[in-house]
C-alpha positions in Angstrom: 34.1 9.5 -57.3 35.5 8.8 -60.9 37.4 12.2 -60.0 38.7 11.1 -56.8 40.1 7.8 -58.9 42.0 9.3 -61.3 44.1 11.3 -59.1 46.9 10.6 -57.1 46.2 9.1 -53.8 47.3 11.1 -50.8 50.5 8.5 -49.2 51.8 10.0 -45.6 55.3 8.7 -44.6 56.1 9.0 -40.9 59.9 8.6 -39.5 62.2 10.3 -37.1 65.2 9.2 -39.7 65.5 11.7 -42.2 67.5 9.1 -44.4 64.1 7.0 -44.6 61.5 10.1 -45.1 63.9 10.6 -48.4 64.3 7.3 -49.5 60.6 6.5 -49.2 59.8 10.1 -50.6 61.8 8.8 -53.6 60.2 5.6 -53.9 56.8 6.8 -54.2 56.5 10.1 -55.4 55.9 9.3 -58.8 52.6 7.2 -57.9 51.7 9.0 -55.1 51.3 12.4 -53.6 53.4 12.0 -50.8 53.7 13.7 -47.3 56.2 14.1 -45.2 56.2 13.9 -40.8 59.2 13.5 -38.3 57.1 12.4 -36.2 54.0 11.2 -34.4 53.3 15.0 -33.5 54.1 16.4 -36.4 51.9 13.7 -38.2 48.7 14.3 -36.6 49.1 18.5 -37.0 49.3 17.6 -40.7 46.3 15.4 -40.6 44.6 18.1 -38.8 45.6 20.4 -41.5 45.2 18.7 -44.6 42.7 15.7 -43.8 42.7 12.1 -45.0 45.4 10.1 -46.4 45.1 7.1 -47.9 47.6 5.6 -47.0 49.7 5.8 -44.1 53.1 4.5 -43.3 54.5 4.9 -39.6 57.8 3.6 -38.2 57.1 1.6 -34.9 60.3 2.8 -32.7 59.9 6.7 -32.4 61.0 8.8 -29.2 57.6 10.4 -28.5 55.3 7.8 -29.8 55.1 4.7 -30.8 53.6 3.9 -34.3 51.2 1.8 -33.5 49.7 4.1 -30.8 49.7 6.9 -33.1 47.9 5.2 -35.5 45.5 4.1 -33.4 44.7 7.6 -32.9 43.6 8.2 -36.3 41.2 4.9 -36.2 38.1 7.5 -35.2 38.4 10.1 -37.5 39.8 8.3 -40.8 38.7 4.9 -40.6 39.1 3.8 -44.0 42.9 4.6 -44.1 45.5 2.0 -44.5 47.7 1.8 -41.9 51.2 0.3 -42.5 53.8 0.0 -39.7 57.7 -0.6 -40.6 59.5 -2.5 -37.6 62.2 -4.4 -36.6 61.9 -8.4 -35.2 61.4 -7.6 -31.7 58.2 -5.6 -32.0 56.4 -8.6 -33.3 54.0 -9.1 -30.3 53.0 -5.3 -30.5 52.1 -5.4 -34.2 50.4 -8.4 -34.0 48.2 -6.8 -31.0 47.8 -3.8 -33.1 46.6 -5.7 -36.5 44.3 -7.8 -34.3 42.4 -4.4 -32.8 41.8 -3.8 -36.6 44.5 -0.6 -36.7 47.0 -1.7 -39.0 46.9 -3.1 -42.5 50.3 -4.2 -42.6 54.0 -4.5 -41.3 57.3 -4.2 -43.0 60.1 -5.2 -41.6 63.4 -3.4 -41.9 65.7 -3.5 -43.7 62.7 -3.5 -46.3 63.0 -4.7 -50.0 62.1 -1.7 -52.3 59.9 -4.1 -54.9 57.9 -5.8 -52.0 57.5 -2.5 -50.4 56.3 -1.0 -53.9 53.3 -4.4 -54.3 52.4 -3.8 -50.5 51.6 -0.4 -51.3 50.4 -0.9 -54.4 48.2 -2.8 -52.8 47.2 -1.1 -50.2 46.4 1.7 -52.5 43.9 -0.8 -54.3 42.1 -1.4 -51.1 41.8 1.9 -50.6 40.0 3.0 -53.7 37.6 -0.1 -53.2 36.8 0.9 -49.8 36.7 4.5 -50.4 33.9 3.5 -53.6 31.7 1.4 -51.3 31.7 4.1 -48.7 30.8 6.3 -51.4 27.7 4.3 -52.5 26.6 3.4 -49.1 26.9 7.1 -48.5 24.8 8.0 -51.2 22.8 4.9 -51.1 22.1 6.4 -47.0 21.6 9.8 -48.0 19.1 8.9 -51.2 17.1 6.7 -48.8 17.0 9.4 -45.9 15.7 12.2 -48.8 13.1 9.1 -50.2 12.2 8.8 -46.7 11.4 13.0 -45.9 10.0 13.1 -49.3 7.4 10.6 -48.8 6.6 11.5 -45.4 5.9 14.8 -46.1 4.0 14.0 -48.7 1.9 11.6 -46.9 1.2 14.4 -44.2 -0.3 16.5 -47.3 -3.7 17.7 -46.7 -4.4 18.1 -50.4 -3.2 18.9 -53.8 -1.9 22.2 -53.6 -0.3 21.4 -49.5 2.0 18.5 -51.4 2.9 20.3 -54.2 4.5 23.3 -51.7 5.0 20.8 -49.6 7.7 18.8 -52.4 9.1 22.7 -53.6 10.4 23.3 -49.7 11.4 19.7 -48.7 13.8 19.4 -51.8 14.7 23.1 -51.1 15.8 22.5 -47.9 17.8 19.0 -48.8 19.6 20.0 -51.2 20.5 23.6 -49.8 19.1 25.5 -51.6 18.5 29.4 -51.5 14.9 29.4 -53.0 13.4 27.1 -54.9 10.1 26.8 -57.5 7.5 24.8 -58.3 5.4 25.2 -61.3 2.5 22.8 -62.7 2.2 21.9 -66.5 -1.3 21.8 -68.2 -0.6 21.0 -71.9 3.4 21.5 -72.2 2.7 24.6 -71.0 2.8 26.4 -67.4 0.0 27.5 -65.3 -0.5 30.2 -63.3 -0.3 28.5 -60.1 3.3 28.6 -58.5 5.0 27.4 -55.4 7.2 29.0 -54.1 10.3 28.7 -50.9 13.0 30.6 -49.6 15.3 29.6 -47.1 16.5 33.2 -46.5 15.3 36.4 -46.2 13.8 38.0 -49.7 15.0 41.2 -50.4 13.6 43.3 -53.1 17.2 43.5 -55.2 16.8 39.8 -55.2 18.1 37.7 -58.6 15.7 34.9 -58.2 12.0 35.3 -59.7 9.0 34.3 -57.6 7.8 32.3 -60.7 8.9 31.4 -64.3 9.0 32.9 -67.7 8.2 31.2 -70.1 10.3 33.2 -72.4 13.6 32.3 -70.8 15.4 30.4 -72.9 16.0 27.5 -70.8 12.7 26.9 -69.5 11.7 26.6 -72.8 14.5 23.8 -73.7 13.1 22.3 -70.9 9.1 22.3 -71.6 10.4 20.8 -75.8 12.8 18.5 -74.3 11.8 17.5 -71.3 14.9 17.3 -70.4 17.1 18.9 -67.0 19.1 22.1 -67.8 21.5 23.5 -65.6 22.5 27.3 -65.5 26.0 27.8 -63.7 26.1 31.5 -64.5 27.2 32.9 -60.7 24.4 34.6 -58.3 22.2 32.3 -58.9 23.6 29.0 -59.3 20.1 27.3 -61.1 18.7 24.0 -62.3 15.8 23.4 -63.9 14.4 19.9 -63.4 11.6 18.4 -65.3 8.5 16.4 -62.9 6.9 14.0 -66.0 5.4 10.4 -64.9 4.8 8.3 -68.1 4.3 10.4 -70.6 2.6 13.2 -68.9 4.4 16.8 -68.1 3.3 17.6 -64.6 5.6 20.4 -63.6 8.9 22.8 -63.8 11.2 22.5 -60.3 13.6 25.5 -60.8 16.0 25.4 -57.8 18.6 28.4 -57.0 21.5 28.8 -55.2 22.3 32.5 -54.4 25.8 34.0 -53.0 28.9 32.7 -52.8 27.4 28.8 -53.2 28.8 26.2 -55.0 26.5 24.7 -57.9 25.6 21.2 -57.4 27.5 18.0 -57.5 27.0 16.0 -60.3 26.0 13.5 -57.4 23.3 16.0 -56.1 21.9 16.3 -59.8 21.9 12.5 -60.0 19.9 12.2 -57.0 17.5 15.5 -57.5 16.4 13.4 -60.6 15.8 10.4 -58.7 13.4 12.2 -56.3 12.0 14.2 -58.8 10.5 11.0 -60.4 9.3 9.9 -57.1 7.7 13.5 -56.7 6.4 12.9 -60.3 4.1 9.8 -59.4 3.1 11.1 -56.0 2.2 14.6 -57.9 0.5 12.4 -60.4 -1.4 10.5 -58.0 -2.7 13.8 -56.6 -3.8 15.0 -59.7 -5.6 11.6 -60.2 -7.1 12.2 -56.9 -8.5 15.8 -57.2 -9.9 15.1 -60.9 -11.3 12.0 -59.2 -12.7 14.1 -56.3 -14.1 16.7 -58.7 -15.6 14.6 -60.6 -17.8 13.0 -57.7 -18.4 16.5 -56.5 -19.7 17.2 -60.1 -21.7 14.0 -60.2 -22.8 14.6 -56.3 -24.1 17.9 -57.2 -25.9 16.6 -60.6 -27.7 13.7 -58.5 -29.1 16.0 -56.5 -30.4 18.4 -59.1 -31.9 14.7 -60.6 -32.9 14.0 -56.7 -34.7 17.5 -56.9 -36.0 16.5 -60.7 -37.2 13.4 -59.6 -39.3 14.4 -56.4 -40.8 16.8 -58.3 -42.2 14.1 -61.0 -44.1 12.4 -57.9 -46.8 14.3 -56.5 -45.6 17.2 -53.7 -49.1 17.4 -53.0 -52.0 14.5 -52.2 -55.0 15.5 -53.4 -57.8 15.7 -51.1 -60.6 13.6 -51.3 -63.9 13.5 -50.3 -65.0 10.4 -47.9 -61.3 9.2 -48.5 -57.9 9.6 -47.3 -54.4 8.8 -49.2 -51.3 8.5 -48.1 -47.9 8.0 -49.9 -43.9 7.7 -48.7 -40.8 7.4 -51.3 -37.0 6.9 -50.2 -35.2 6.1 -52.6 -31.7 3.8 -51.5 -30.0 6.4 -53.5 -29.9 9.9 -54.3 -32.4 8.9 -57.0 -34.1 5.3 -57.8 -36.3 3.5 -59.9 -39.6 2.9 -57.4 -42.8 6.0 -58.2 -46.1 5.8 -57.3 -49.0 8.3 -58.7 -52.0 9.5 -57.1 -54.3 10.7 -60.0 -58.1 12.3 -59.1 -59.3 11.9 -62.6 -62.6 14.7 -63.2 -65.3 11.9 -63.5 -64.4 11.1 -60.3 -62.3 7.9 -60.2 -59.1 7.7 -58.3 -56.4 6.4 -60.3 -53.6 4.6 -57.7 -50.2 3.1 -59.0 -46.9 2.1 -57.5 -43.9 0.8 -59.6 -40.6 -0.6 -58.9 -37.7 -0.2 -62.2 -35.6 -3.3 -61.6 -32.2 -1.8 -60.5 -31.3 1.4 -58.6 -29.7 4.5 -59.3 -29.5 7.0 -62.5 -30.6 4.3 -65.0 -34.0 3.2 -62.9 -34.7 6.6 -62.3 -34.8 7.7 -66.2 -37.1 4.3 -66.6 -38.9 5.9 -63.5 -39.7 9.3 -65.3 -40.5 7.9 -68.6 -43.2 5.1 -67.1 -45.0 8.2 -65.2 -45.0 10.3 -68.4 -46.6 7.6 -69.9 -49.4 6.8 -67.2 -50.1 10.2 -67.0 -50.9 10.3 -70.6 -53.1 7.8 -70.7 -55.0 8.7 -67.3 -55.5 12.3 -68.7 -57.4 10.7 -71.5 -61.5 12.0 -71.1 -62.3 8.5 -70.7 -59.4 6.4 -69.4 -59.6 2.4 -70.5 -59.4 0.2 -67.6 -56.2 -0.9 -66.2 -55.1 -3.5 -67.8 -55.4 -1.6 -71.3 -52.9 1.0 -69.5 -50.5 -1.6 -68.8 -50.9 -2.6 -72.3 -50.2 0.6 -73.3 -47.4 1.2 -71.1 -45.7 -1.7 -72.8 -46.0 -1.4 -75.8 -44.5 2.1 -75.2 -41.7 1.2 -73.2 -41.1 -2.6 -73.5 -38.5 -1.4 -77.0 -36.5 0.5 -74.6 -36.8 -1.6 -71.9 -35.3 -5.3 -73.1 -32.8 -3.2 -75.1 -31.0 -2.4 -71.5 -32.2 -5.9 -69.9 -34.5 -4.0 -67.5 -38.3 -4.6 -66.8 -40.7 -2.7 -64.4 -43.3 -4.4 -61.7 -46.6 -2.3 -61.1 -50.1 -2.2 -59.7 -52.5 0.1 -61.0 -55.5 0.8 -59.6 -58.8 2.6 -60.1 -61.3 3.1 -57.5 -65.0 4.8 -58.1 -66.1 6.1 -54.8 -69.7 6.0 -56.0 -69.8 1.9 -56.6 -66.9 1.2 -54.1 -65.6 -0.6 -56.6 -61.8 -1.2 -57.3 -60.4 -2.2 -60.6 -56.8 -3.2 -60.7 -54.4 -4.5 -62.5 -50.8 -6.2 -61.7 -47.6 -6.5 -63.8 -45.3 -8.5 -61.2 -45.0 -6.6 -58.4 -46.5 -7.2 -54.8 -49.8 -8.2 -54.2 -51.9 -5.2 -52.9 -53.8 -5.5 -49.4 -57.1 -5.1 -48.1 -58.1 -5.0 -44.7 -60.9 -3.6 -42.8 -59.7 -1.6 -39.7 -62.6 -1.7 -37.7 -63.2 -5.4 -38.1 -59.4 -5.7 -36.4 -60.2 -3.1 -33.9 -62.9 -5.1 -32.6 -61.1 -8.3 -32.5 -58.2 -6.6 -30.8 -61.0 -5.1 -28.1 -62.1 -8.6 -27.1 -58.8 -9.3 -26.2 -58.5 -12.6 -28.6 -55.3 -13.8 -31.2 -55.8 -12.2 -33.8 -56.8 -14.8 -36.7 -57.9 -13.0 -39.7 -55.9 -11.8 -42.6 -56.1 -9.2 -45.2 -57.5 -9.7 -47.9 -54.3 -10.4 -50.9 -55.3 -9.2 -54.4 -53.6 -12.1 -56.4 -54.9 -11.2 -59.7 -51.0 -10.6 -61.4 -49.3 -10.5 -64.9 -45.6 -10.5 -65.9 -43.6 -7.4 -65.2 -43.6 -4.9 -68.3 -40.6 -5.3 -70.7 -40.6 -9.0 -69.9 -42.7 -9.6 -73.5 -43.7 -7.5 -76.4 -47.4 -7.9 -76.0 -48.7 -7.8 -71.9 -51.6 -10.2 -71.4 -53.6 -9.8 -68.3 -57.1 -9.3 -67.0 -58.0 -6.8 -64.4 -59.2 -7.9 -60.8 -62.2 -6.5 -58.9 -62.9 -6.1 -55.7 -65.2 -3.6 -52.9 -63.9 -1.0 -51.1 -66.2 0.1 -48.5 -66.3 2.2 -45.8 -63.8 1.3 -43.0 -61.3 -0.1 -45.6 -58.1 0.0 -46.4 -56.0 -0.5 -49.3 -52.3 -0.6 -49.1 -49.6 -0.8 -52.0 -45.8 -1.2 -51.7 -42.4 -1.7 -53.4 -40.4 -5.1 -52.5 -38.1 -2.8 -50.5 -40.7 -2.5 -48.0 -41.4 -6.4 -47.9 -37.6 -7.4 -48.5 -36.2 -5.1 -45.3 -34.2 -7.0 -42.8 -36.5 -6.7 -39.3 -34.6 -7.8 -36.2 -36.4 -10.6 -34.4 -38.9 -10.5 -36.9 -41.1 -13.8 -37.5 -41.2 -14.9 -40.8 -43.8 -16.8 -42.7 -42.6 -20.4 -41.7 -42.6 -19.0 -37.6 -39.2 -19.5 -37.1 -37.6 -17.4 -35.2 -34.5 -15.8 -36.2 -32.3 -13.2 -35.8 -32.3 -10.8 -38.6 -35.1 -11.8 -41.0 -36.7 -10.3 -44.4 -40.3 -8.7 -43.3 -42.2 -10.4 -45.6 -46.0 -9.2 -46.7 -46.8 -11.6 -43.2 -44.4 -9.3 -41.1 -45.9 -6.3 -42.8 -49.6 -7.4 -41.9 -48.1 -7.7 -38.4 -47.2 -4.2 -37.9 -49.7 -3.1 -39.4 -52.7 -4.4 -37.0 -50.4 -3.1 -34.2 -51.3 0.5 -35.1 -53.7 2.7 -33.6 -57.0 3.6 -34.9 -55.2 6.0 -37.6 -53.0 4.5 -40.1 -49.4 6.8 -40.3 -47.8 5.6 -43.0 -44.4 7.9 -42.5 -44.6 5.9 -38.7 -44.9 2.5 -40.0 -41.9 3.4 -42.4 -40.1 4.7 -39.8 -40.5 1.4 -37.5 -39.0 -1.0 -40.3 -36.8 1.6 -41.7 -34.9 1.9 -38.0 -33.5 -1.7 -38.3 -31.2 -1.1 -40.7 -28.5 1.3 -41.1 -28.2 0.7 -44.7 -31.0 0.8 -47.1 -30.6 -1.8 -49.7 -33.5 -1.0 -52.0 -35.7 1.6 -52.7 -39.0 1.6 -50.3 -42.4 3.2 -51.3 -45.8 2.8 -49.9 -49.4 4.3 -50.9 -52.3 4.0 -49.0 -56.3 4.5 -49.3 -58.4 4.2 -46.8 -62.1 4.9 -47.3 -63.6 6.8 -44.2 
């Protein structure tokens, strides 16, 4: 544009009086570059020939044409042309028809005055170049939003990382014309091996054009130190070399070619291939943020699982079997690992050690709690003669209560010890849910007479403060029998805290959606058969919700 400003304007003087052509050639040959037509006919030849004036002045009275109709032919195909018409008085009513339908800038009359004639060109010649400059922009302003546009379409429509990045080299290949194009990331400042690559013709093997870059050519190099675009003019190819950074991170090398008999860009084009370059730059960046992001989670997806693996290994695969007793035990965590465990521990003097414990949270951080609380109660259950269980939960606190405040966590627990030779059971409760007790055949028979069922299990309310809460954990042990036809049944508050649809709670409202509640629980549980299943009773409360909020464990022992 600055180009088209500095250089003559293009003035076309049209006349079947050769006296005028002359003395208007005179007038305005120094300003202008001036044209020459005899008439209407010749006129529009020339304009097919040579293109668009800028300015164009017609006489109105010519034999084949008037000059208003022959203006109005070149309306269509050079619309921002001034139009001047030189008349006598009588052709008033024409010209003012004529200026109305927006084809004529201005009338002269004749005889003219050279110094009026000289401003009314002058400024017509001003009106031009403004007109001719906001085309311009709105042209480019058009164009750079129609590229925007199939840039960030085509990105959108990008399956992935490497799709946009081939999908950005052929887009602004095929834009901005060009024979092939290339596409290189950055790692570092310096290029990897990964290139994308687009031709719009067919590649023969004499071709000048690389199918990636060097980084010993010399302008690739300015480019990766400066940062900056370089442009190669050197015929077959035509090349620039445009730098993709966002912020202050290099993300890639665009090398575009023009082969043949092309013209090298426009310092427009350039203008605008660094425009979309920068909005390539944070859509490429973006990308990147997006794969690391995804690889990362694959990483961490693939670690959780090994810990998933790690951590169902640390409870046991295997129930041991017990004479005159049965056991039963579920875990889900609500994550791929969690902080509830339970332990099942036949100790050789023949006790059975039972524990279930809840880390407050979820995820990575309850599960290392998790691990280390089992190490611990294994330890001390190992021992030749274990102490009873509130000792252990001494123990246990004193050995994790340091690490435990330090991170604002705390664990609730029931330990239990049962001696099949006293059915006795000696437990021990840090916070967490009261244990059960029940005798199944004393439900079966109230079931059989048909009656509501009245009686409740028995709670074991003996309880202490969670471990981690204080440095020193005070608490005596509870007692209780065991016998035949009895079960005892531990859980996590993710069994007791589940949402049960039209569940009653303990107030007997009913509602909705409901937490289940150790009542709830105690329903469900005298509306099994004969044979406790724990993974069936799970599977009942576990099938009203979609999501699982909190880890859910349950351990069982039922004395035959």
């Amino acid at each position: 544009m600055a180009e088209e400003i500095d250089r003559k304007l293009k003035l076309m003087v049209v006349d079947d009086e050769p006296d005028n052509l002359a003395l208007l050639y005179r007038t305005f040959r120094r300003d202008f570059e001036v044209v020459k037509a005899e008439s209407a006919i010749a006129a529009l030849k020339i304009l097919d020939e040579q293109g668009e004036m800028a300015i164009i002045i017609s006489d109105q009275r010519m034999p084949e044409m008037l000059g208003t109709e022959f203006l109005s032919k070149t309306v269509d195909r050079y619309p921002d042309t001034i139009r001047i018409v030189l008349t006598g008085y009588t052709d008033v009513e024409d010209l003012v028809e004529a200026i109305n339908a927006g084809k004529v800038f201005k009338y002269i009359t004749k005889p003219w005055v050279p110094d009026q004639l000289k401003v009314v060109i002058q400024q017509a010649g001003e009106t031009y170049r403004i007109v001719k400059q906001r085309t311009n922009e709105l042209r480019r302003a058009l164009r750079r939003e129609s590229l925007f546009n199939a840039v960030t379409t085509a990105i959108r429509e990008s399956l992935d990382y490497d799709s946009m990045l081939q999908t950005i080299a052929a887009t602004l290949g095929q834009t901005f014309n060009a024979s092939e194009c290339i596409l290189q990331p950055v790692e570092g400042d310096r290029l990897t091996t990964e290139v994308f690559y687009h031709s719009a013709i067919e590649i023969e093997h004499s071709s000048p054009v690389p199918h990636s870059l060097s980084v010993d050519d010399p302008q690739i190099q300015n480019v990766l130190s400066t940062r900056q675009i370089q442009t190669d003019h050197t015929p077959n190819p035509h090349r620039l070399i445009v730098p993709i950074t966002y912020q202050q991170d290099f993300l890639a090398v665009f090398a575009i070619y023009r082969t043949g008999d092309a013209a090298p860009w426009s310092s427009e084009d350039i203008a605008l291939i660094q425009e979309v370059a920068e909005q390539a730059a944070l859509a490429i960046s973006q990308a990147k943020l997006y794969l690391q992001t995804q690889t990362q989670a694959e990483q961490m997806r693939a670690e959780l699982e090994v810990a998933r693996q790690i951590q169902g290994n640390l409870l046991r695969q295997t129930l041991p079997e017990l004479k005159g007793m049965k056991v039963q035990a579920c875990c889900y965590p609500a994550r791929e690992v969690g902080g509830d465990f339970f332990e099942v521990y036949a100790h050789p003097q023949g006790n059975v050690w039972l524990a279930v414990g809840d880390v407050s949270g979820k995820g990575v951080p309850a599960a290392l709690f998790m691990a280390s609380a089992i190490s611990v109660l294994r330890r001390e259950l190992s021992q030749e003669m274990p102490p009873e269980p509130h000792i252990v939960m001494q123990n246990l606190n004193r050995s994790l209560s340091e690490d435990l405040v330090s991170t604002n966590c705390f664990i609730t627990m029931v330990l239990a010890c049962y001696t099949p030779s006293t059915h006795t059971l000696i437990y021990a409760n840090a916070g967490h849910i009261y244990p059960m007790v029940w005798s199944r055949e004393t439900v079966s028979a109230h079931l059989a007479q048909g009656q509501p069922l009245t009686i409740e299990p028995n709670y074991l309310k003996v309880r202490g403060v969670p471990l981690g809460i204080l440095p020193h954990w005070k608490a005596a042990s509870g007692s209780t029998a065991l016998n035949a036809g009895e079960v005892l049944l531990l859980t996590s508050d993710g069994i007791t805290e589940a949402t049960i649809h039209n569940a009653e709670p303990a107030n007997g409202s009913n509602q909705a959606n409901a937490m289940l509640q150790q009542t709830g629980l105690w329903q469900l549980l005298i509306q099994e058969p004969l044979s406790l299943d724990l993974n069936d009773l799970l599977a009942q409360i576990r099938s009203h919700n979609d999501i699982q909020e909190d880890d859910q464990t349950i351990l069982s022992l039922e004395v035959l």
